[in-house]
BATI-140331 format. One line per 5 residues: number of its first residue (from 1); their letters; for each residue y, z, x of N, C-alpha, C. Coordinates in steps of 0.1 Angstrom, whole numbers, plus 5000, padded with zeros to 4 digits. Layout:
// BATI-140331
NUM	A	Y Z X Y Z X Y Z X | ...
END
This chain:
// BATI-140331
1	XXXXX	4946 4744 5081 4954 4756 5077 4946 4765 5068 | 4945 4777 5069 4938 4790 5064 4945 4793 5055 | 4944 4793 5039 4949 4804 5029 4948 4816 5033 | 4957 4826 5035 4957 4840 5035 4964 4851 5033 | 4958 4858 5028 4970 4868 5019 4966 4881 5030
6	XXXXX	4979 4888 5032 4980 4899 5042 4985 4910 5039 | 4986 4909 5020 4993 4924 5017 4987 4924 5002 | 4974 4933 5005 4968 4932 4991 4958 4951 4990 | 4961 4955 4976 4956 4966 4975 4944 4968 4963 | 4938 4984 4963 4925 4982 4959 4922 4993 4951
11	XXXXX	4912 4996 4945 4912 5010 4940 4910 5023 4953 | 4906 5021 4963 4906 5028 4975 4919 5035 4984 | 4931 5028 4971 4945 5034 4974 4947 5047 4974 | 4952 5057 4982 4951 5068 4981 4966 5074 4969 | 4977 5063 4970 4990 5066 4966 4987 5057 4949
16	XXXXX	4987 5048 4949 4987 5039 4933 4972 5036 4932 | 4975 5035 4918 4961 5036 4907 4959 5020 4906 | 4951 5013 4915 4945 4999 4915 4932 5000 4907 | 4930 4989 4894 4918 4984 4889 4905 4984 4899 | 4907 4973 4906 4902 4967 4912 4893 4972 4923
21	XXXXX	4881 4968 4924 4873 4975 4940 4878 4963 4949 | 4872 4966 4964 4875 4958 4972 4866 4946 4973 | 4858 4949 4965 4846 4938 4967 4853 4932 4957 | 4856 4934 4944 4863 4922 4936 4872 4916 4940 | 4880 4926 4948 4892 4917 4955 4891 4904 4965
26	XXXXX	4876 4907 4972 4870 4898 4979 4864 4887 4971 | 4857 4890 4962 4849 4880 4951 4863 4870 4951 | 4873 4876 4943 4882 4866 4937 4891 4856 4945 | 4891 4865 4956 4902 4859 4967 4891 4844 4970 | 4876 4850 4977 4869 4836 4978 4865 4824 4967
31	XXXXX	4870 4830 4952 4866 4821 4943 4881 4813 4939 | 4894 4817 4945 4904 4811 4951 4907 4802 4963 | 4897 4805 4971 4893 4796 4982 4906 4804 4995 | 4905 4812 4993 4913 4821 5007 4898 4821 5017 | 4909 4822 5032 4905 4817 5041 4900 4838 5049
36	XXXXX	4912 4845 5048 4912 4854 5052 4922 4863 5041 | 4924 4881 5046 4927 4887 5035 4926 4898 5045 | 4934 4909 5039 4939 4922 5048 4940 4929 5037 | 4935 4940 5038 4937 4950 5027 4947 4962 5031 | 4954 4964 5026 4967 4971 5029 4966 4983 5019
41	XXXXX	4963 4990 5022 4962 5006 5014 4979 5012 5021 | 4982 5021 5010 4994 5031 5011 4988 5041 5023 | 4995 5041 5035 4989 5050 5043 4979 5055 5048 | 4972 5046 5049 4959 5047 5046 4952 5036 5054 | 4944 5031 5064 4937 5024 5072 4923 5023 5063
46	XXXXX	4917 5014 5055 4904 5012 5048 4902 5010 5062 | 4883 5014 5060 4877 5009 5073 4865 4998 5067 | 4865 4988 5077 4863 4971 5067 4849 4969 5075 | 4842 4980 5082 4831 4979 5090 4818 4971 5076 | 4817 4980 5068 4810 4974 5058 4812 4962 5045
51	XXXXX	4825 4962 5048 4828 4951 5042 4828 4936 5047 | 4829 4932 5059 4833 4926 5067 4820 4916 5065 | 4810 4924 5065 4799 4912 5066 4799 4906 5046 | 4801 4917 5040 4799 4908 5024 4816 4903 5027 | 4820 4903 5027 4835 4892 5031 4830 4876 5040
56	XXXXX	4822 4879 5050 4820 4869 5052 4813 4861 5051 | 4800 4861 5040 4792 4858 5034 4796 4849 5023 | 4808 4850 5020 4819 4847 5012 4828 4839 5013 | 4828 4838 5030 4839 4829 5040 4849 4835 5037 | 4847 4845 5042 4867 4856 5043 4865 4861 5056
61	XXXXX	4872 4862 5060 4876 4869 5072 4884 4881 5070 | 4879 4892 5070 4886 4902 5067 4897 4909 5080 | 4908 4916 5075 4918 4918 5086 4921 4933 5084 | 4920 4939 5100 4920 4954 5089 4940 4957 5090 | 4939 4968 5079 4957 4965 5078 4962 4983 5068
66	XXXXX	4973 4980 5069 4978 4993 5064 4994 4995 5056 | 4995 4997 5046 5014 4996 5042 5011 5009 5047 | 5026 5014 5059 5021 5022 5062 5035 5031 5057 | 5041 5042 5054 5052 5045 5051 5061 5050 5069 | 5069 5043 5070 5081 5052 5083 5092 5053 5081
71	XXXXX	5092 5066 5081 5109 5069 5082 5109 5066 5066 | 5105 5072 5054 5107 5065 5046 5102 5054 5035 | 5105 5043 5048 5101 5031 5044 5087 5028 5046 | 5085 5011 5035 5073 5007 5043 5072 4995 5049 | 5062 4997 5058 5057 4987 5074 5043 4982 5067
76	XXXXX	5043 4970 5067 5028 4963 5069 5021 4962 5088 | 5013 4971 5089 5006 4976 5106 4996 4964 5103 | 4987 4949 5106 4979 4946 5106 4972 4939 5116 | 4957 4947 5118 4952 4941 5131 4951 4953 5141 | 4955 4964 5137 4961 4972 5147 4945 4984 5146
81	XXXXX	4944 4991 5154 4932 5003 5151 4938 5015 5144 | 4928 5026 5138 4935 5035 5132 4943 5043 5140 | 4946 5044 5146 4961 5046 5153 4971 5049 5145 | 4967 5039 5135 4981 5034 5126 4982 5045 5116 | 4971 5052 5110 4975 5066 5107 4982 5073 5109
86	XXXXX	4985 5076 5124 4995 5088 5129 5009 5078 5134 | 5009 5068 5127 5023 5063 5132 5034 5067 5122 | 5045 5074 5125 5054 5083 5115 5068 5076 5117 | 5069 5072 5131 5081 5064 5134 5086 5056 5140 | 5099 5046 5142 5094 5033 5144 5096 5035 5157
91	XXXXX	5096 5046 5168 5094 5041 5181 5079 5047 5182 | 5070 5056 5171 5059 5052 5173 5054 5036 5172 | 5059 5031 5163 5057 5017 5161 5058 5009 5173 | 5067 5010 5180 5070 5003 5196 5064 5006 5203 | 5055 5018 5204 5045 5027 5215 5032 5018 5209
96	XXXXX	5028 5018 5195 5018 5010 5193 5016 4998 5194 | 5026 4991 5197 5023 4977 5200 5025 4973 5214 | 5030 4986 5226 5025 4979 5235 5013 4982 5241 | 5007 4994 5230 4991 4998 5234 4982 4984 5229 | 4986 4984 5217 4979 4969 5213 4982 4959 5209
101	XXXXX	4991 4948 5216 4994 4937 5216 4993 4922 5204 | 4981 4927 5201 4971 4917 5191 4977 4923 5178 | 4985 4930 5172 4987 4936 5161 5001 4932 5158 | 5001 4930 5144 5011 4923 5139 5022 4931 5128 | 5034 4935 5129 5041 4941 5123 5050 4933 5111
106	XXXXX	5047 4936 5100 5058 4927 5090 5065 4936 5085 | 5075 4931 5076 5083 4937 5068 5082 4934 5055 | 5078 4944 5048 5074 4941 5029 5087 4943 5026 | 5086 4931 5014 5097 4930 5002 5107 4944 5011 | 5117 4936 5020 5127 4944 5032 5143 4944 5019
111	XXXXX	5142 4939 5010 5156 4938 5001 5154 4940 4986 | 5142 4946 4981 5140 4950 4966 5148 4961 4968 | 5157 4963 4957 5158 4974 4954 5150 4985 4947 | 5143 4993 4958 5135 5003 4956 5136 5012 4970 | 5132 5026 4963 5137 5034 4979 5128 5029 4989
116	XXXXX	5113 5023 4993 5110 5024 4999 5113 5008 5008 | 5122 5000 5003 5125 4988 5013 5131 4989 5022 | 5130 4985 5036 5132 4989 5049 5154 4985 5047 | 5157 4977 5041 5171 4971 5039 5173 4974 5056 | 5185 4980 5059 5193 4982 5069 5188 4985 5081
121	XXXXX	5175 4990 5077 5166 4994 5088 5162 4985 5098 | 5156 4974 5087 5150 4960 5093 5157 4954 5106 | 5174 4949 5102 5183 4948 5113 5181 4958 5126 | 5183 4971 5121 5182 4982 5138 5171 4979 5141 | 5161 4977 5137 5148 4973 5141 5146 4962 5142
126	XXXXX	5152 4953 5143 5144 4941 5144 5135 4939 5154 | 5136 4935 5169 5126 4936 5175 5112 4943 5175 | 5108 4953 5166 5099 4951 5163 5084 4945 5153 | 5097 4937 5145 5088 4928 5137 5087 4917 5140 | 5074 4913 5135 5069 4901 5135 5073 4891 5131
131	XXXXX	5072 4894 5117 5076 4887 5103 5082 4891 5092 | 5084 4883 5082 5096 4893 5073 5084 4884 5061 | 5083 4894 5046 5075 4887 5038 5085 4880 5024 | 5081 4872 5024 5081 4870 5007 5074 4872 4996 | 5080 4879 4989 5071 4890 4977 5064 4878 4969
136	XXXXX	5055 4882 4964 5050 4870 4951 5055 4877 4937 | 5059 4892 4937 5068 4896 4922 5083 4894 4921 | 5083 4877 4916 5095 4869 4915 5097 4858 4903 | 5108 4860 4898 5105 4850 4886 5119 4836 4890 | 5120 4828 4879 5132 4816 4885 5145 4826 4880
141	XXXXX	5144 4835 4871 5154 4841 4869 5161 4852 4872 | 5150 4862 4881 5149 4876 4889 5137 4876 4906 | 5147 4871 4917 5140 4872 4931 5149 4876 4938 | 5143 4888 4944 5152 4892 4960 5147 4889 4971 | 5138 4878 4969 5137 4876 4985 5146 4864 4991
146	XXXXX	5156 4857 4983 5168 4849 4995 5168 4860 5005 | 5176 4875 5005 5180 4879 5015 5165 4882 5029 | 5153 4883 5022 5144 4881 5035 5146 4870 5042 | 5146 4857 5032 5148 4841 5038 5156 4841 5048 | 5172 4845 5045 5183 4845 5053 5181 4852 5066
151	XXXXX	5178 4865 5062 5172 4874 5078 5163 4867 5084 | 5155 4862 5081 5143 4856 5090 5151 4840 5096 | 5157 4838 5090 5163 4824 5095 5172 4829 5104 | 5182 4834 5100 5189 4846 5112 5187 4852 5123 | 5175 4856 5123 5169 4865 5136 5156 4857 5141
156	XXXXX	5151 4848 5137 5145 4836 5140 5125 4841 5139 | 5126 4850 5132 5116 4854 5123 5103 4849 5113 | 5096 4848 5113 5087 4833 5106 5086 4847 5092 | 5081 4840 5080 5085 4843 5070 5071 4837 5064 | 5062 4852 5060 5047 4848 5053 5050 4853 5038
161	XXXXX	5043 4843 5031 5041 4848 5020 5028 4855 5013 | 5030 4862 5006 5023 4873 5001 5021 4875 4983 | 5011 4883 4980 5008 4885 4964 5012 4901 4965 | 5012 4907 4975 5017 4922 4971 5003 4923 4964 | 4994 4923 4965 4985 4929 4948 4981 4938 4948
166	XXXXX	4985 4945 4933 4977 4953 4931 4966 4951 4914 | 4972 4940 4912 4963 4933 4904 4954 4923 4905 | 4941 4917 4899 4937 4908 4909 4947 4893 4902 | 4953 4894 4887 4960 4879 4886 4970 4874 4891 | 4974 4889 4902 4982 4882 4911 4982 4877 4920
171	XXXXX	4967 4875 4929 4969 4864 4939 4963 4852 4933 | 4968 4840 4943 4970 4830 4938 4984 4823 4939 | 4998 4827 4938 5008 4827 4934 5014 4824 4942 | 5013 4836 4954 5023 4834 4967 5009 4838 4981 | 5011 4833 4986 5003 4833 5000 5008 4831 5009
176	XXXXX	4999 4828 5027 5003 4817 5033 4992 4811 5039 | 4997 4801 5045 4993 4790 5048 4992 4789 5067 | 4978 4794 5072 4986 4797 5089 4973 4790 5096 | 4982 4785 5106 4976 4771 5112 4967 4785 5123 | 4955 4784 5121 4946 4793 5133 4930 4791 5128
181	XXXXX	4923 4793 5137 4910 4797 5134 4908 4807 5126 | 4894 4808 5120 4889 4821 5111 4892 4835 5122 | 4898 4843 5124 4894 4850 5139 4909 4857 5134 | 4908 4874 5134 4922 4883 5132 4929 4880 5140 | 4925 4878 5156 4933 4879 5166 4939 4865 5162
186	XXXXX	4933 4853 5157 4941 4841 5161 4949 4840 5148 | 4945 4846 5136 4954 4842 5125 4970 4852 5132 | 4967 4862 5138 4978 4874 5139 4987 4864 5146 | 4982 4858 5157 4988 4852 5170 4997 4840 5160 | 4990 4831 5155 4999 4823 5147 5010 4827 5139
191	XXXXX	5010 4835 5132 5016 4843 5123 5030 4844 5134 | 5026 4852 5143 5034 4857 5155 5041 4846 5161 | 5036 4831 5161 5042 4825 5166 5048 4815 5155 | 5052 4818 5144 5056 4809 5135 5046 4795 5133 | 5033 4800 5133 5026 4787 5128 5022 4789 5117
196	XXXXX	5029 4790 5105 5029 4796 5093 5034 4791 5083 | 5032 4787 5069 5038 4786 5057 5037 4790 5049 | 5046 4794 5041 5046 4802 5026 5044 4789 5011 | 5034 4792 5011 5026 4782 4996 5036 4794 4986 | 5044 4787 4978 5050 4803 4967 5053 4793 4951
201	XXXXX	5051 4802 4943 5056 4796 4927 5058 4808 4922 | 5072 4809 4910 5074 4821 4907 5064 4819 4893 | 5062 4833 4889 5057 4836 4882 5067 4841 4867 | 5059 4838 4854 5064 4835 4843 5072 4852 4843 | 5088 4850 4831 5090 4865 4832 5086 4879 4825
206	XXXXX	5077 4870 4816 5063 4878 4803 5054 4884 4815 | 5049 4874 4823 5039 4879 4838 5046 4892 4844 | 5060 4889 4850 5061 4901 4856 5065 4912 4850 | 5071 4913 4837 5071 4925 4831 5061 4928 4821 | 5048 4922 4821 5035 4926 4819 5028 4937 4833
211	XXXXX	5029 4926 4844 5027 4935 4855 5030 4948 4861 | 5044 4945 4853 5057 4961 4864 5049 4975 4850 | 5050 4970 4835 5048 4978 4829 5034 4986 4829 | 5025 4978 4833 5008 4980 4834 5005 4988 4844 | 5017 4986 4858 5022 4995 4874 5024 5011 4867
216	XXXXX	5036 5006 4861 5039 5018 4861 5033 5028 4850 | 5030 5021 4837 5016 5032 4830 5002 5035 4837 | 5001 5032 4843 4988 5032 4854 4993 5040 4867 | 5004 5047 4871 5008 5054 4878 5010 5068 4873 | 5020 5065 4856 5027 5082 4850 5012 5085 4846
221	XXXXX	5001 5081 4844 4989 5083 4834 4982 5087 4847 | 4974 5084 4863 4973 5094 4875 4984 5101 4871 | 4994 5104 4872 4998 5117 4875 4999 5126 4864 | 4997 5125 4854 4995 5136 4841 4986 5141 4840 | 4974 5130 4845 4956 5132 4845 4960 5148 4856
226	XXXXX	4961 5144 4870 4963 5151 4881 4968 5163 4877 | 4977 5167 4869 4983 5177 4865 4973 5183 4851 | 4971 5177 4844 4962 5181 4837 4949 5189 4842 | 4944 5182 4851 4932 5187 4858 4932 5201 4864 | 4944 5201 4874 4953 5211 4880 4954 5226 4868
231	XXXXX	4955 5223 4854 4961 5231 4848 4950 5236 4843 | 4937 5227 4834 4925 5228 4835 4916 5236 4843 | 4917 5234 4856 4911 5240 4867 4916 5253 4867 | 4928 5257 4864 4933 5270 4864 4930 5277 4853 | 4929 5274 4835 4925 5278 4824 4910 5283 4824
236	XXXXX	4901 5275 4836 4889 5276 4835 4887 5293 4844 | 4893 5299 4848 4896 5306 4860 4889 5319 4851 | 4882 5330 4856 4876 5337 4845 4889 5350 4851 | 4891 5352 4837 4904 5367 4841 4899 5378 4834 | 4898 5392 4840 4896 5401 4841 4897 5409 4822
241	XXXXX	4890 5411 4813 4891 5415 4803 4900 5432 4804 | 4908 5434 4792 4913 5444 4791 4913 5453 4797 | 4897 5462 4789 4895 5470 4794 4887 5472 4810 | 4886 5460 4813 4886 5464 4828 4896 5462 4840 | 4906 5462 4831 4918 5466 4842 4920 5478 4848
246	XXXXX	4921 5484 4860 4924 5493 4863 4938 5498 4869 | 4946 5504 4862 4962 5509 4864 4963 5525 4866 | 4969 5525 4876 4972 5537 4880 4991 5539 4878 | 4992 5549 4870 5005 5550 4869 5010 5566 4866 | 5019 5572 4873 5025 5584 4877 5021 5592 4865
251	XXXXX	5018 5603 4862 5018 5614 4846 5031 5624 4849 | 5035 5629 4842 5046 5640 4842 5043 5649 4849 | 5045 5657 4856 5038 5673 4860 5036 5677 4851 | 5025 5684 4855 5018 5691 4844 5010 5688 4825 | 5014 5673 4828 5005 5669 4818 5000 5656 4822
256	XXXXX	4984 5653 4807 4975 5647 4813 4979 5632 4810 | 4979 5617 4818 4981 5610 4813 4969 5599 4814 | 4969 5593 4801 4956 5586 4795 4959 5570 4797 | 4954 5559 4804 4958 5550 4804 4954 5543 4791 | 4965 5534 4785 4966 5529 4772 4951 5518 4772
261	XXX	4951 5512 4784 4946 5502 4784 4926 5507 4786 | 4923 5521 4786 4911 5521 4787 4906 5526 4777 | 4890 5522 4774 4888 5522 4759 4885 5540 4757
END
């Protein structure tokens, strides 16, 4: 059985502000003894051409992957080619998988309440998922993933677990556990065929509202920076001094008019 985590992010996020490079993400995951690992950027396809060999120097098997946003929501694309960039909707989603077979569709945290969980969606769509995930941001006193459990037991769905990370102390926690060779195509295929288990422990509730708080000051702080810069970049702008403005403005007939503004 392969440790592997299939929903993990990086500082190479285009959307959230991650610590972390991908090589530490790789360092840590192999000094946890994971088997394989998929980097899931916000919309965003990383290309793992040069990572792939320091990953497997490491014994990782790298998986290339995407949270991708549709309709909204978000889609974990993994395995799939950049394709997955221009996928907007879920019957692009259906067109993509019968172009590429070998690629695997999940459903992230499908019942947090947050706007971007697929909720109602997931049902009209089911057939095109694979799998449904279980979040690793869960404590014994605060978890929404029963309702993924129940859908996947319901629609007969295999059910991986995940760290979601965008920190690196978060993996570790929740993973899975999938019966296949080192190989994308064969971890995807198991996955796909329910040869899979979720290794999970909730995490303390100091941990997760250390985490949510650290998220979200590490998000409002990019976006003030961003605006700041924005505003910056504009103050820097060189503007035309006084007297070299030139204004033309009507005189009375017959008398002379002197513009105020020239010296």
């Amino acid at each position: 059985m392969l440790k592997v985590e299939l929903h993990a992010h990086t500082a190479d996020d285009p959307v959230d502000r991650i610590p972390h490079t991908s090589r530490e993400l790789i360092d840590r995951a192999a000094a946890l003894g994971y088997a394989a690992l998929a980097i899931t950027l916000h919309d965003r396809q990383l290309e793992i051409g040069d990572l792939a060999p320091y990953a497997a120097g490491r014994g990782i098997v790298l998986i290339r992957g995407i949270e991708q946003t549709i309709e909204g929501k978000h889609v974990l694309l993994l395995n799939f080619s950049s394709a997955t960039g221009q996928v907007r909707s879920f019957e692009d989603v259906a067109r993509l998988k019968q172009r590429e077979p070998s690629g695997l569709v999940i459903a992230p945290h499908p019942f947090f309440p947050i706007p971007n969980a697929l909720g109602p969606l997931l049902t009209r769509h089911a057939d095109l998922f694979d799998a449904v995930e279980w979040h690793g941001m869960f404590t014994t006193m605060v978890n929404f993933n029963p309702p993924a459990k129940r859908w996947a037991t319901r629609y007969g769905k295999p059910l991986v677990g995940s760290g979601a990370v965008h920190r690196l102390h978060q993996l570790g926690s929740c993973y899975s556990l999938v019966d296949a060779g080192p190989d994308p195509d064969a971890i995807c295929d198991a996955v796909r065929e329910g040869r899979v288990q979720v290794a999970v422990k909730p995490i303390s509730f100091q941990s997760a509202v250390r985490t949510a708080v650290d998220m979200l000051a590490s998000d409002a702080r990019a976006r003030f920076e961003s605006k700041f810069d924005v505003r910056s970049r504009m103050s820097n702008q060189v503007l035309p001094r006084a007297h070299e403005v030139k204004t033309t403005l009507p005189a009375r007939p017959g008398r002379h008019f002197k513009n105020p503004l020239a010296p």
